[in-house]
C-alpha positions in Angstrom: 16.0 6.1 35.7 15.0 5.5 31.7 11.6 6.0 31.2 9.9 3.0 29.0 8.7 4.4 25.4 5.2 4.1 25.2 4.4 2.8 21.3 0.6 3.9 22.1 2.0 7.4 22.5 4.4 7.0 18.9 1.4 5.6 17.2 -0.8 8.3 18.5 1.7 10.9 17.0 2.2 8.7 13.8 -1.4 9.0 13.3 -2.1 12.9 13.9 0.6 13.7 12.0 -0.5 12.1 8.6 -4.1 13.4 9.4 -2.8 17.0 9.9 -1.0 16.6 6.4 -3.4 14.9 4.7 -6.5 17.6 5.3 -3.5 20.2 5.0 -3.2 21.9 8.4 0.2 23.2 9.5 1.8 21.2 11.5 4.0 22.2 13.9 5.3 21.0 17.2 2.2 22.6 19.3 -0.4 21.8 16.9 0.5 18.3 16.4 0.5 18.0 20.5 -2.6 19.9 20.9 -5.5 18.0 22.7 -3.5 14.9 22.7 -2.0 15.3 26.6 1.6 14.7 25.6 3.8 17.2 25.3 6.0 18.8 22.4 8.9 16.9 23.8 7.5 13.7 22.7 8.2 13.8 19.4 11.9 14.4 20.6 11.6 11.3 22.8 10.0 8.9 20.2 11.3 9.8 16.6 14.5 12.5 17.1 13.2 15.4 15.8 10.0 16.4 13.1 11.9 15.0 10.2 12.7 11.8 11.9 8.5 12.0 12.8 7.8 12.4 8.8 9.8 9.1 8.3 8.6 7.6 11.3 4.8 8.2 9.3 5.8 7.4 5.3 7.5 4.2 6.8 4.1 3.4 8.9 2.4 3.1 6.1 4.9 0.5 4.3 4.9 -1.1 7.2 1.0 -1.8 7.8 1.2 -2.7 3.8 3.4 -5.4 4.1 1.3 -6.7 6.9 -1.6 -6.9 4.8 0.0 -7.9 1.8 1.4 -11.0 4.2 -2.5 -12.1 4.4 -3.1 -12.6 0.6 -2.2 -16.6 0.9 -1.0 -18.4 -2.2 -2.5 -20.3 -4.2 -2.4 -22.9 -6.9 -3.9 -20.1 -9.3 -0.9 -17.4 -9.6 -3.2 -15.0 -11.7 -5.8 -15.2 -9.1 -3.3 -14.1 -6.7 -1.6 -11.3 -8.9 -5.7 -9.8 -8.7 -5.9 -10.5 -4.5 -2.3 -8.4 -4.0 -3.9 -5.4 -6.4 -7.5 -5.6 -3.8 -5.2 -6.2 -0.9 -3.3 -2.8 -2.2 -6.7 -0.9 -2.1 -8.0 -2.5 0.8 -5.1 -0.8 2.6 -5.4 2.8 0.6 -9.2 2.6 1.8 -8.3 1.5 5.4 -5.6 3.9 5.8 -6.4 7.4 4.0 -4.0 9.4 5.8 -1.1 6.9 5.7 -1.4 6.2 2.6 -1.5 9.6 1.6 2.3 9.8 2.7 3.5 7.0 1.9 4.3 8.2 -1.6 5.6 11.4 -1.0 9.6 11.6 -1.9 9.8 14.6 0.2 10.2 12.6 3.5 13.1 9.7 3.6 12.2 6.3 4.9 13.8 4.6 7.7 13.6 1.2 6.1 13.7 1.3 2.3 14.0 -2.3 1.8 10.5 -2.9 3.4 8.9 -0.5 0.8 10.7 -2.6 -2.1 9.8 -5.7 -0.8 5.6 -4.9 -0.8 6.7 -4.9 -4.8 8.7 -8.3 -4.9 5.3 -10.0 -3.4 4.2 -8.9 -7.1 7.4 -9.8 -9.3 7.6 -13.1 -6.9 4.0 -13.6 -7.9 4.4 -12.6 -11.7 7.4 -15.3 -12.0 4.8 -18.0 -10.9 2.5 -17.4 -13.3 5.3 -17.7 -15.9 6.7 -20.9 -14.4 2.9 -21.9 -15.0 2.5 -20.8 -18.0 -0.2 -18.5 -17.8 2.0 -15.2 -18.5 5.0 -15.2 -21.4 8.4 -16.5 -19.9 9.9 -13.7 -21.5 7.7 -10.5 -20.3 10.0 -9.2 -17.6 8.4 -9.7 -14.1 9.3 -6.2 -12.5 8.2 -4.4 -15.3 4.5 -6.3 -15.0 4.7 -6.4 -11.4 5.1 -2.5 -11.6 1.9 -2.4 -14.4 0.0 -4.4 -12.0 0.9 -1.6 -9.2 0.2 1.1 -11.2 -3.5 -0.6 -12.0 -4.0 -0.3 -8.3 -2.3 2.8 -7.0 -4.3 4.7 -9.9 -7.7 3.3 -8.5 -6.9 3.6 -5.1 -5.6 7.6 -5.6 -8.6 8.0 -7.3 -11.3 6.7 -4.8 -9.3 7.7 -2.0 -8.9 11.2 -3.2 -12.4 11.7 -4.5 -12.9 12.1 -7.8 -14.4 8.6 -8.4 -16.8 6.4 -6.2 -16.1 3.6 -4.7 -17.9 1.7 -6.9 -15.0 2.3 -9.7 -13.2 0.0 -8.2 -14.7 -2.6 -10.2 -12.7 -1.5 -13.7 -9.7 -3.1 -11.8 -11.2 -6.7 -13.1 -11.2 -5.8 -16.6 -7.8 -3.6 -16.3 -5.7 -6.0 -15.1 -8.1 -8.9 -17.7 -6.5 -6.9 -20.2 -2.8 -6.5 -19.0 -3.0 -10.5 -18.2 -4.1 -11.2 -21.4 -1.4 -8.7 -23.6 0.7 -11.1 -21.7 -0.2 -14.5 -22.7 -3.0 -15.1 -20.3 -6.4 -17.1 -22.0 -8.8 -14.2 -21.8 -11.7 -16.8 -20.6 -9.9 -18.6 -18.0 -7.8 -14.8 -17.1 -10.8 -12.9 -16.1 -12.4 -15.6 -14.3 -9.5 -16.1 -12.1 -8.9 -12.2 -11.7 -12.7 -11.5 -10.7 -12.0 -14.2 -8.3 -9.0 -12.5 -6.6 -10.7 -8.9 -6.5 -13.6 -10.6 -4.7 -11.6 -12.5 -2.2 -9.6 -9.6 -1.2 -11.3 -6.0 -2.4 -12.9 -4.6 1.1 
């Protein structure tokens, strides 16, 4: 008889494991199990062995990502939108500390690599609208903006998450990303305006 999988039991696992490497205890089959009333053979069952656990956990976070990045609705204002993905970004770093942790570490493979590329094509997709509407030079090339625009998040949300800077610095993404906009052929009136406007909407 095949026993069902229980995803409460993989997501349990998920979970501990990118606590445990977050706050940098050894993890190891037993202490990952410990206290949690499943045995070492779980991680076996569920993900294959520990490396297929460590992708199992970088490709969690992706995944939860994309889910969020899924809420940030569109708009006829495309800059307002670049700005809500960027809050959306952080909003996700804040929520999940320990995921997001992992996510960026190269050390661990992902199971889905096209998922982690497409949380950057909701940016480039974006960028392209605001060129179609004028607000950004047609010929700035959307993935190296969209990547700009990510790099004005992840830096903020390392930083807060980490613990070198409040939460309250945060708020230098509206003037950042103001000022990337604008290099770009944004109006810096009408750019800022709609860029406080998507921070607000989506920032947690």
């Amino acid at each position: 008889m095949v026993r069902t999988k229980d995803p409460a039991v993989r997501s349990l696992l998920i979970a501990r494991a990118a606590h445990m490497l977050r706050v940098r205890e050894p993890v190891t089959l037993r202490s990952l199990v410990d206290g949690t009333g499943v045995s070492t053979m779980a991680v076996y069952t569920y993900f294959g062995s520990m490396d297929g656990l460590w992708r199992a956990v970088r490709q969690e976070g992706f995944r939860r990502l994309a889910t969020r990045l899924e809420t940030v609705g569109k708009t006829r204002d495309p800059v307002r939108d670049l700005a809500a993905l960027g809050a959306s970004y952080i909003s996700h770093a804040l929520a999940e500390p320990d995921l997001y942790r992992v996510m960026f570490d190269a050390g661990f493979e992902l199971e889905d690599p096209e998922q982690a590329d497409q949380t950057l094509h909701h940016l480039v997709e974006t960028v392209e609208r605001a060129q179609s509407g004028g607000r950004l030079h047609a010929e700035a090339d959307p993935l190296t903006l969209a990547t700009q625009s990510w790099a004005i998040g992840h830096g903020l949300a390392s930083l807060v998450t980490g613990g070198p800077l409040p939460h309250d610095a945060l708020a230098n993404g509206v003037p950042m990303l103001t000022a990337l906009y604008v290099s770009n052929g944004d109006d810096p009136v009408r750019c800022r305006r709609s860029v406080a406007r998507g921070w607000r909407d989506m920032a947690a």
